[in-house]
N, C-alpha and C positions, 0 to 999 in steps of 0.2 A: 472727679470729673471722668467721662469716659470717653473719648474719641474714637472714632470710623475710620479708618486708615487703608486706601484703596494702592498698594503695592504693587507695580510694575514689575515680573519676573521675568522679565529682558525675552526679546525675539516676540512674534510676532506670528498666527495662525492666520492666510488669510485677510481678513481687511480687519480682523477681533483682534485688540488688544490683549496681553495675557495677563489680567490684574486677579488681584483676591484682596479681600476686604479683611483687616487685620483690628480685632480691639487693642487700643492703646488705653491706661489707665492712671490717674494723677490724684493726688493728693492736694497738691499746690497750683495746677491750673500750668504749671511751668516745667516739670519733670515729668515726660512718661512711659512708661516700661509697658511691654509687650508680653504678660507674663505666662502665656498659653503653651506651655510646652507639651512636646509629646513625648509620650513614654521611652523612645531608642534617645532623646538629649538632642535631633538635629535640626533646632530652631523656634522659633515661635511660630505656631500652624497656625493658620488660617481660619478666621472665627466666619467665614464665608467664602466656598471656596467653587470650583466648578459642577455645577451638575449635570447630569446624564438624563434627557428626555428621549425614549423608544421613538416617540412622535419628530420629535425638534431636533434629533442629535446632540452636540454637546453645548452646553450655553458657557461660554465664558465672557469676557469682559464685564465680570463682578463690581458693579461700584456702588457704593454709598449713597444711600437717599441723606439727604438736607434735614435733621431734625427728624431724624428718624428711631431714634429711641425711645421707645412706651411702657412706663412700668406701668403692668394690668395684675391685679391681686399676686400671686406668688409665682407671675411670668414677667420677664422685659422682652419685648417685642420689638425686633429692630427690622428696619426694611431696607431691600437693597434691587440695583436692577438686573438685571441677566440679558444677553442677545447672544442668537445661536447665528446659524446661518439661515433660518428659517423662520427664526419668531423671534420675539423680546417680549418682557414680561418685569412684572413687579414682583418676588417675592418676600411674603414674611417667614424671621428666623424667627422662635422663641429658646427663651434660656431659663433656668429658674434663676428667679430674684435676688440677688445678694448669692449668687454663683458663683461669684466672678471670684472669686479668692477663699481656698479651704486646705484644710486637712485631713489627712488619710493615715489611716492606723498601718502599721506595719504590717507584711505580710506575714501567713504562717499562721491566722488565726491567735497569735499573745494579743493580750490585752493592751493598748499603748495609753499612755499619758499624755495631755495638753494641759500645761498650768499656763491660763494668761496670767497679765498685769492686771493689779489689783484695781476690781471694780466695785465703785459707789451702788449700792444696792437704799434704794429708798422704801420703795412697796416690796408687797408679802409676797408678788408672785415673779418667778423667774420665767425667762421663756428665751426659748433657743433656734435658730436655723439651722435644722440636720436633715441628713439623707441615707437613711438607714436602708433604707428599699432594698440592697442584695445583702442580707442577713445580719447584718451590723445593728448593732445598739446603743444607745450612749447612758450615762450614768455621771452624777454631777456628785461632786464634793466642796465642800468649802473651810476654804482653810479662813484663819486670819492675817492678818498683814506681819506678823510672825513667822506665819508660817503652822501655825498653830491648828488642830483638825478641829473646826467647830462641828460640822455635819460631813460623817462617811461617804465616799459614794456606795459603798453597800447596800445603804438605805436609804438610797435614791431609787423609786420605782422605773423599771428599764424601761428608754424612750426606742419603740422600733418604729420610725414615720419618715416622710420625708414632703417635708413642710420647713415655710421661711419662718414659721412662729407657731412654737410647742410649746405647751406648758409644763414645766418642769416640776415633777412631786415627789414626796417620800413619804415611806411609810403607811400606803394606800391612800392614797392619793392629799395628804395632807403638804399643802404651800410651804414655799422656804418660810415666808412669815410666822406658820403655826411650830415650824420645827427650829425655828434661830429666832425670835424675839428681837425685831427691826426697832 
């Protein structure tokens, strides 16, 4: 589930209230966490927040359109309103697709590790959501439920893209199916 969370930051500019539009995120439709943090650790930022028109001056009272989340190929598009002192308006944000929760390699250029929890692989072909775009690459290994090295990431052909659905290959461009026997 994802919800639109239009946050009050107390005091008042003017006749504009001072909100920002916060993602909240759920699992169970009943627990949901704010998990957008920013780099210095102070809070969950703002997944829409004031902007600066040369024309309009400053637009604040950010709030949430109704049903305003649209997944469009490997963008979600959410819309929200703005009013300045001069104008008001509809904006769209876009985000990439399945954005909303990742991981990041260590600084310093080492190599880091991600082992998920062990997944059911049915078809030959693997495919992934990454964002390699500032020089990063990814490389797939698979272990068995052991723990066991069935296929290296060695020889996994290096993924540089950044796409919600990649196809995953080794060894010039041969499928998990032709190099692990599903």
């Amino acid at each position: 589930f994802v919800g639109l969370v239009g946050l009050w930051e107390g005091g008042q500019l003017d006749y504009m209230k001072r909100l920002r539009v916060h993602a909240a995120f759920s699992r169970d439709g009943f627990h949901f966490a704010r998990p957008r943090q920013p780099a210095d650790g102070s809070g969950a930022a703002p997944l829409m927040g004031y902007h600066e028109s040369p024309r309009h001056g400053v637009y604040r009272d950010v709030q949430p359109v109704a049903g305003g989340v649209v997944a469009h190929g490997d963008e979600t598009l959410l819309l929200c309103t703005k009013r300045s002192r001069a104008d008001f308006g509809t904006f769209l944000y876009s985000l990439r697709r399945d954005g909303f929760a990742s991981m990041e390699s260590a600084t310093g250029g080492a190599p880091s590790v991600l082992r998920t929890v062990p997944l059911l692989v049915e078809r030959p072909h693997l495919h992934v959501n990454v964002d390699a775009s500032l020089g990063g690459s990814l490389r797939v290994g698979v272990l068995a439920a052991d723990g066991k090295v069935l296929v290296r990431s060695e020889k996994c052909d290096e993924v540089r893209a950044n796409s919600t659905d990649v196809a995953v290959t080794w060894g010039g461009g041969r499928t998990l199916g032709a190099v692990l026997p599903l």
